[in-house]
C-alpha positions as CSV (number, residue, x, y, z in Angstrom):
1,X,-22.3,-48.3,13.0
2,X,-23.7,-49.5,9.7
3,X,-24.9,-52.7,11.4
4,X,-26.8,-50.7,14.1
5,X,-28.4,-48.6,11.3
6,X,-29.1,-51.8,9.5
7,X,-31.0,-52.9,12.6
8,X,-33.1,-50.3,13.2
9,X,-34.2,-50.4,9.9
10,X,-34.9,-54.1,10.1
11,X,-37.0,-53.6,13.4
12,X,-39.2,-50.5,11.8
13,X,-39.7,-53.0,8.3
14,X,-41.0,-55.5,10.6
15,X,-43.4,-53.6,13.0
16,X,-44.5,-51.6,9.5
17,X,-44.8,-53.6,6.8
18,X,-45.3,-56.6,7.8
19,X,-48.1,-54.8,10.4
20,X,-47.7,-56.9,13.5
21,X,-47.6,-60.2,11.5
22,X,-45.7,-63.0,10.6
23,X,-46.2,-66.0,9.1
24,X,-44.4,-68.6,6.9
25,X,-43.5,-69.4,3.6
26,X,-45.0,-73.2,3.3
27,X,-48.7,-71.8,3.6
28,X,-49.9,-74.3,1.1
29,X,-49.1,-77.0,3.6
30,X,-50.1,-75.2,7.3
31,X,-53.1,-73.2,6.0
32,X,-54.6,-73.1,9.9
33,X,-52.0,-70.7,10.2
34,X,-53.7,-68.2,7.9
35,X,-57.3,-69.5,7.8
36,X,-58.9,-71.4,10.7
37,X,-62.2,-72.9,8.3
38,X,-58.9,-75.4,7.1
39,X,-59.1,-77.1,10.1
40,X,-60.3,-80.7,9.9
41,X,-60.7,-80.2,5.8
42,X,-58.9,-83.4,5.1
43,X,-59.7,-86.8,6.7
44,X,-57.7,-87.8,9.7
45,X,-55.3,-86.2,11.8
46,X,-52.5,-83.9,10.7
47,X,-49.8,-82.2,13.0
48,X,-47.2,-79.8,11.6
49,X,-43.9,-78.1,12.8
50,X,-43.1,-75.5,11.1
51,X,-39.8,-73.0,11.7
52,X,-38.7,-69.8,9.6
53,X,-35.8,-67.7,9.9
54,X,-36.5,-64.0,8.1
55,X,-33.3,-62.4,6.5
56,X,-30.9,-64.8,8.5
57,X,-27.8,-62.9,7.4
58,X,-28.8,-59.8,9.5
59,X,-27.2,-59.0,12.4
60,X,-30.6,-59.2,14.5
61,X,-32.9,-62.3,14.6
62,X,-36.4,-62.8,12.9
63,X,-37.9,-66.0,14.1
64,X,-40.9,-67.8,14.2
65,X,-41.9,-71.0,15.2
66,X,-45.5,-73.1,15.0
67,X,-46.6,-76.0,15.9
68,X,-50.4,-77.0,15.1
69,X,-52.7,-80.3,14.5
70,X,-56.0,-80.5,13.4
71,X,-58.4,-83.2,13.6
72,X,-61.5,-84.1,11.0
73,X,-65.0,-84.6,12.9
74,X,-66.6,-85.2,9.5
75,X,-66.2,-88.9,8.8
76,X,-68.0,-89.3,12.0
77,X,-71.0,-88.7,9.8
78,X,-72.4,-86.7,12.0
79,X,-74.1,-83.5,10.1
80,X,-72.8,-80.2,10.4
81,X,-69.1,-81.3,12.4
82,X,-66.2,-80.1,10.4
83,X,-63.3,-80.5,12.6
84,X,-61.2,-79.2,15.7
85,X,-57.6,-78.2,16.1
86,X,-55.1,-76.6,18.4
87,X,-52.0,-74.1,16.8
88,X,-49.2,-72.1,18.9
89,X,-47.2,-69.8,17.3
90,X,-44.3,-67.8,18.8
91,X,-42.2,-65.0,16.8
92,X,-39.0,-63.2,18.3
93,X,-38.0,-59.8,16.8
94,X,-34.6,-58.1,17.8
95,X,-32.8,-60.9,19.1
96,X,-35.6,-61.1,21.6
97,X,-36.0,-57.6,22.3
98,X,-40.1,-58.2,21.5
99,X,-41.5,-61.7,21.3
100,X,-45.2,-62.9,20.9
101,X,-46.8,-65.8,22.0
102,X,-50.2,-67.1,20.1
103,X,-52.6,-70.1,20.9
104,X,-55.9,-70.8,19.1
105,X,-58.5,-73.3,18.8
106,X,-60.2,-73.4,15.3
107,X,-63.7,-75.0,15.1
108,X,-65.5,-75.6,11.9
109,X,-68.8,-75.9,10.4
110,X,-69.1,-77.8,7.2
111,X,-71.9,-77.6,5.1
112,X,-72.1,-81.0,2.3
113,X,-73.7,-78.9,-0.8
114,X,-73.6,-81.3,-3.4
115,X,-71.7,-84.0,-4.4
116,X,-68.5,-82.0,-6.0
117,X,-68.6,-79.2,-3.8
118,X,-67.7,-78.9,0.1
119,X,-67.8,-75.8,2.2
120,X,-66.5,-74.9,6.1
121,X,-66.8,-72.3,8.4
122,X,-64.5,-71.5,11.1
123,X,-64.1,-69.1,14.3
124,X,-61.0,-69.4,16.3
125,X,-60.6,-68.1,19.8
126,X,-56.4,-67.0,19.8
127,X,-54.7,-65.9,23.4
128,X,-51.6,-63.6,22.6
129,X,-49.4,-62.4,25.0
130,X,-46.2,-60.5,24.3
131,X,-43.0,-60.0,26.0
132,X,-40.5,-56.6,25.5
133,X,-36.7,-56.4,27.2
134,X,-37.1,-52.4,27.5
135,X,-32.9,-53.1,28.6
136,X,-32.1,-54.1,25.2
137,X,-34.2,-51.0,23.2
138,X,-31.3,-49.0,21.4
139,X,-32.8,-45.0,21.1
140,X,-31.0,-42.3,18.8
141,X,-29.7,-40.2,21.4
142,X,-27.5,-43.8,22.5
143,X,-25.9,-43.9,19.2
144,X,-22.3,-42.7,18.4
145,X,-21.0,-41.8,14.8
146,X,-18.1,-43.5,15.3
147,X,-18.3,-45.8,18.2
148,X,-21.9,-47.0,17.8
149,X,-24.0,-47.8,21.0
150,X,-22.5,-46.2,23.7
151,X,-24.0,-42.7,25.1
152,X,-26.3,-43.3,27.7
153,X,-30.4,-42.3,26.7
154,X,-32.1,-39.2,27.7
155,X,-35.3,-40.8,26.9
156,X,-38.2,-40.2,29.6
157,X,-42.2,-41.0,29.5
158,X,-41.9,-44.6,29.6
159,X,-42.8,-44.8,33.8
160,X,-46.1,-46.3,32.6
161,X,-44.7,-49.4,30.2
162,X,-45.0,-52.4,30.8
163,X,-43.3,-55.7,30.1
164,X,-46.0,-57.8,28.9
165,X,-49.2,-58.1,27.9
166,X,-52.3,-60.1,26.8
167,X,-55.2,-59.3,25.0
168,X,-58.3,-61.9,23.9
169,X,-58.4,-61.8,19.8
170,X,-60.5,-64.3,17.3
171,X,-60.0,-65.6,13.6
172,X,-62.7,-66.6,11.1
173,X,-62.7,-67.7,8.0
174,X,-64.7,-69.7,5.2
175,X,-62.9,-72.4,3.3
176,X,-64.7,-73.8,0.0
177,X,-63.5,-77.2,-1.8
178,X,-64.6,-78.4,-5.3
179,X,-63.6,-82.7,-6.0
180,X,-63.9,-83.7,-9.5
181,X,-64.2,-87.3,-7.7
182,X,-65.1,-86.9,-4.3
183,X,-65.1,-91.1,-3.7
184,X,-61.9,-90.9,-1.6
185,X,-61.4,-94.2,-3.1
186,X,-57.6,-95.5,-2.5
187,X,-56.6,-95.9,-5.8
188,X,-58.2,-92.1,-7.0
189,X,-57.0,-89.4,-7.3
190,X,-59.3,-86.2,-8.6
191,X,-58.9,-82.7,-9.5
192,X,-59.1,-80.6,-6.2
193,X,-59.6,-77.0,-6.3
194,X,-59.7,-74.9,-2.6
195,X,-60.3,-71.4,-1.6
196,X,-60.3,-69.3,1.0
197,X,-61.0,-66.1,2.9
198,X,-60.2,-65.0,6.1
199,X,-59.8,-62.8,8.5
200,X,-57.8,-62.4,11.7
201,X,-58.0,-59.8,14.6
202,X,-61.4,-58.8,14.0
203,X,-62.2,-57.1,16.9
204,X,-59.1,-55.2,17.0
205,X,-57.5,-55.4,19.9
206,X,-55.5,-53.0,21.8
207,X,-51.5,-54.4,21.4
208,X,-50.2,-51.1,23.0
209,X,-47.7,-52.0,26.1
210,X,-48.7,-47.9,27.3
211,X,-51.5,-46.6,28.7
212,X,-52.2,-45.3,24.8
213,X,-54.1,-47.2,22.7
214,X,-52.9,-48.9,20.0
215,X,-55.0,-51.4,18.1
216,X,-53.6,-54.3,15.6
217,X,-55.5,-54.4,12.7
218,X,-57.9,-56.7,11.1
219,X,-55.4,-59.1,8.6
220,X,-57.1,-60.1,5.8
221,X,-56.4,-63.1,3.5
222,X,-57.4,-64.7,0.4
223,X,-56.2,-67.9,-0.7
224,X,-56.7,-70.3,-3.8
225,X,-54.7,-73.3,-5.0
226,X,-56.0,-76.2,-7.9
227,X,-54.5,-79.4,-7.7
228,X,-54.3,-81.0,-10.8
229,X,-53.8,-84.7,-11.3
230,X,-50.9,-85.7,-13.9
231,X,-50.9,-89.7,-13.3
232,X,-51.5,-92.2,-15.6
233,X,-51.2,-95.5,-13.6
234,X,-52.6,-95.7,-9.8
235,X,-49.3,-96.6,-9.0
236,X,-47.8,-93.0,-9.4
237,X,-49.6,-90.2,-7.4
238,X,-48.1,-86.9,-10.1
239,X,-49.8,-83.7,-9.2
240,X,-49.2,-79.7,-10.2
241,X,-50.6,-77.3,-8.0
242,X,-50.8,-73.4,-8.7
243,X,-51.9,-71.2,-6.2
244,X,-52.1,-67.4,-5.1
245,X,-52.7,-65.6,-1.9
246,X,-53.2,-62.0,-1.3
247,X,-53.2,-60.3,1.7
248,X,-54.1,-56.4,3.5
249,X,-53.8,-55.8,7.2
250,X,-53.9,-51.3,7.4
251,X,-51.1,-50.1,4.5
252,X,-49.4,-53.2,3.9
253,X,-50.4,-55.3,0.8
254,X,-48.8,-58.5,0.3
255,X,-49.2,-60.9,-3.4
256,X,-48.0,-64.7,-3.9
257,X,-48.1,-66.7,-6.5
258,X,-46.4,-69.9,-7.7
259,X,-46.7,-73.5,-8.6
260,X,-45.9,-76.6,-7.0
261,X,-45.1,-80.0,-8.6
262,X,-45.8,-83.1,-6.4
263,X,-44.1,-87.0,-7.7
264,X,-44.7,-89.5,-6.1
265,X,-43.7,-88.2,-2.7
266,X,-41.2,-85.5,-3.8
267,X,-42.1,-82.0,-4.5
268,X,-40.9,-79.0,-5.8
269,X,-41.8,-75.5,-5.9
270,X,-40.9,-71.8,-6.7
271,X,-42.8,-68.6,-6.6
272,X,-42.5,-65.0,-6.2
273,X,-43.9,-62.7,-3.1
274,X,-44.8,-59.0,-3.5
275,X,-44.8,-56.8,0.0
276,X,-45.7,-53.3,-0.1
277,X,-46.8,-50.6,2.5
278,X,-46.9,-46.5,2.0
279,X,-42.9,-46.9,3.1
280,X,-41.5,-49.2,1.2
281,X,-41.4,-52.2,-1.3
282,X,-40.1,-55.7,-1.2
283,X,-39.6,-58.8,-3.8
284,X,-39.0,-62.1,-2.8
285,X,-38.8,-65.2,-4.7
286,X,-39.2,-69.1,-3.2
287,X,-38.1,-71.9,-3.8
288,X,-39.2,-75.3,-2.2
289,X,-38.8,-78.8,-1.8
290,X,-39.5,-81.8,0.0
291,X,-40.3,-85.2,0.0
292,X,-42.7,-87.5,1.9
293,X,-42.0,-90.9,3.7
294,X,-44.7,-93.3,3.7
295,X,-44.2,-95.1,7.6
296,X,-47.4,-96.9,8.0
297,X,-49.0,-97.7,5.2
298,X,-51.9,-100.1,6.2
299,X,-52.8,-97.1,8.2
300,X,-52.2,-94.4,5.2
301,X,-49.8,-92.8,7.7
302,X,-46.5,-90.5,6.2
303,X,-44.4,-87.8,7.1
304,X,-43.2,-84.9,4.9
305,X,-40.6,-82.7,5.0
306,X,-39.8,-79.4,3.7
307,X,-37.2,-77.0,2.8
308,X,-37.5,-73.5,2.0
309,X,-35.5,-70.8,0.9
310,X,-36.7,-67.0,0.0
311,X,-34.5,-64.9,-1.7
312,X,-35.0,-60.7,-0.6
313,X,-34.2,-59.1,-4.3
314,X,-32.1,-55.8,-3.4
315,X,-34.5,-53.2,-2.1
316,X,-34.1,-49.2,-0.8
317,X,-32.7,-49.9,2.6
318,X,-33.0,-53.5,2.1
319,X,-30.3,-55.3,1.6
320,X,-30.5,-58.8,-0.5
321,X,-30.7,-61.7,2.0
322,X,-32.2,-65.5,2.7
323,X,-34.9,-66.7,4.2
324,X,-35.0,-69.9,5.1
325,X,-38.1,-72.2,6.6
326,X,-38.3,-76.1,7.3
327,X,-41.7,-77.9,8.3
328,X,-42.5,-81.2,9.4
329,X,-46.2,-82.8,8.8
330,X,-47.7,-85.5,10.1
331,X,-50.3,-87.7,8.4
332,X,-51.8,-89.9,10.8
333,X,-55.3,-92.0,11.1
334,X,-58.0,-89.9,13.0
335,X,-57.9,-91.1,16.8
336,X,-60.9,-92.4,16.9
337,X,-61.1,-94.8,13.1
338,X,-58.1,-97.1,12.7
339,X,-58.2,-97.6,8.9
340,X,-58.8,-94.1,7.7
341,X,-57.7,-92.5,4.4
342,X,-56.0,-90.3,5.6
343,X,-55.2,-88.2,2.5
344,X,-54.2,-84.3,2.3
345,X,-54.2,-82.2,-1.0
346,X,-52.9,-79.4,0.9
């Protein structure tokens, strides 16, 4: 009975406080998640995997998986092309009671405005469609104080649901980038600061599987993160990296901050999320690592991988839990230049 109540709980935190969204934890590394002006910042082509598992010890699954690539248009030197991309996301709620399907395509402006300072605008069509099992929906009149699920529902009014649906939506987002050395030399390395604002469902859509309507709100998100350069020989890359992100879709408010420590190829980082909605509060703190294998050098070509782990501080009606999350990115030469430095600060 306790796990049932735990469920239910579980579902109403997710379609709450986290107001229709998910995301991951490794945002400093898939930004086009969040904010579609990323796309194309750095030079050459990058493709990411990206899996995370929220509260895996609960008795219902969280999931969401991504996969996205974005491609610069910039070193084309043609004015005013920032890049292109393509991202899919998918997230299953309920042990797929509810699960949503996402697929955008970012393009980007990008505006040169001096010789430090880089700037991108972005507006990404997104598709959504999402899927409910109305079969597997557990109501209070099914539940049992002793045996659990087993009383059959009275619940009536749901002639006009339907199974699935899709609705048009659209990101934007601006995405500024200061280089204290903006050569992109192979042997430099520079200060890089970025920052970011978006914002996603902007016209609202209706999300309501009824004839009612029932809009998704407008998510907003602000980003930042400096990279600081630590080496003292140019044959050891050394960075630190803090950052924060805040973000506000309707009553939920949601804070990160942290730092990350990159060594040549490994990295390491821990930080601490806030959540918070007019229900309820939640603490999380992250830690992450990875490390990065150079596979084609001649071609600045690599692969990182990364390993996440949140840990839910006890909350009311939360219990403490692990979140786990592993990504995969690519670094690869843009398709259509061979030898291209292909480097990402992000």
């Amino acid at each position: 009975m306790k796990k049932v109540l735990y469920t239910i709980v579980l579902l109403f935190y997710f379609l709450s406080v986290r107001g229709q969204d998910m995301g991951f934890s490794q945002f400093i590394y898939n930004p086009i998640f969040l904010n579609p002006a990323a796309c194309g910042i750095e030079r050459g082509l990058r493709v990411s995997v990206n899996y995370h598992r929220e509260m895996m010890f609960s008795t219902s699954k969280f999931e969401t998986t991504g996969v996205s690539f974005d491609q610069s248009l910039h070193d084309l030197n043609i004015k005013g092309l920032g890049g292109t991309g393509f991202f899919l996301m998918k997230t299953q709620e309920g042990d797929g009671k509810m699960n949503t399907i996402s697929i955008g395509v970012p393009l980007t402006a990008r505006v040169e405005i001096n010789e430090f300072w880089t700037m991108q605008a972005s507006i990404a069509p997104v598709i959504y469609e999402k899927f409910i099992d109305w079969n597997k929906l557990v109501f209070g009149d099914q539940l049992d104080p002793y045996y659990g699920v087993v009383l059959p529902t009275t619940q009536t009014g749901f002639g006009d649901a339907r199974n699935n649906i899709n609705f048009f939506d659209f990101h934007a987002g601006l995405w500024a980038r200061y280089e204290s050395d903006p050569t992109f030399q192979v042997n430099t390395e520079s200060d890089v600061l970025d920052m970011g604002i978006s914002a996603q469902h902007v016209p609202e859509p209706n999300q309501s599987f009824f004839s009612q309507v029932s809009n998704l709100p407008t998510h907003y998100i602000f980003m930042a993160r400096y990279s600081k350069n630590l080496s003292t020989s140019q044959y050891r890359s050394s960075k630190l990296q803090p950052f924060v992100m805040f973000e506000k879709q309707s009553s939920m408010q949601d804070w990160v901050i942290g730092t990350n420590y990159i060594n040549n190829g490994l990295n390491v980082g821990a930080y601490i999320r806030k959540q918070q909605n007019s229900i309820m509060k939640l603490t999380e703190i992250i830690f992450m690592g990875g490390i990065e294998f150079p596979f084609r050098e001649d071609l600045f070509s690599s692969m990182r991988i990364n390993y996440s782990c949140a840990a839910i501080l006890k909350q009311t009606y939360v219990k403490p839990n692990l979140s786990p999350e592993l990504s995969i990115i690519l670094k690869l030469p843009s398709v259509y230049r061979k030898q291209d430095p292909c480097r990402m600060y992000f």
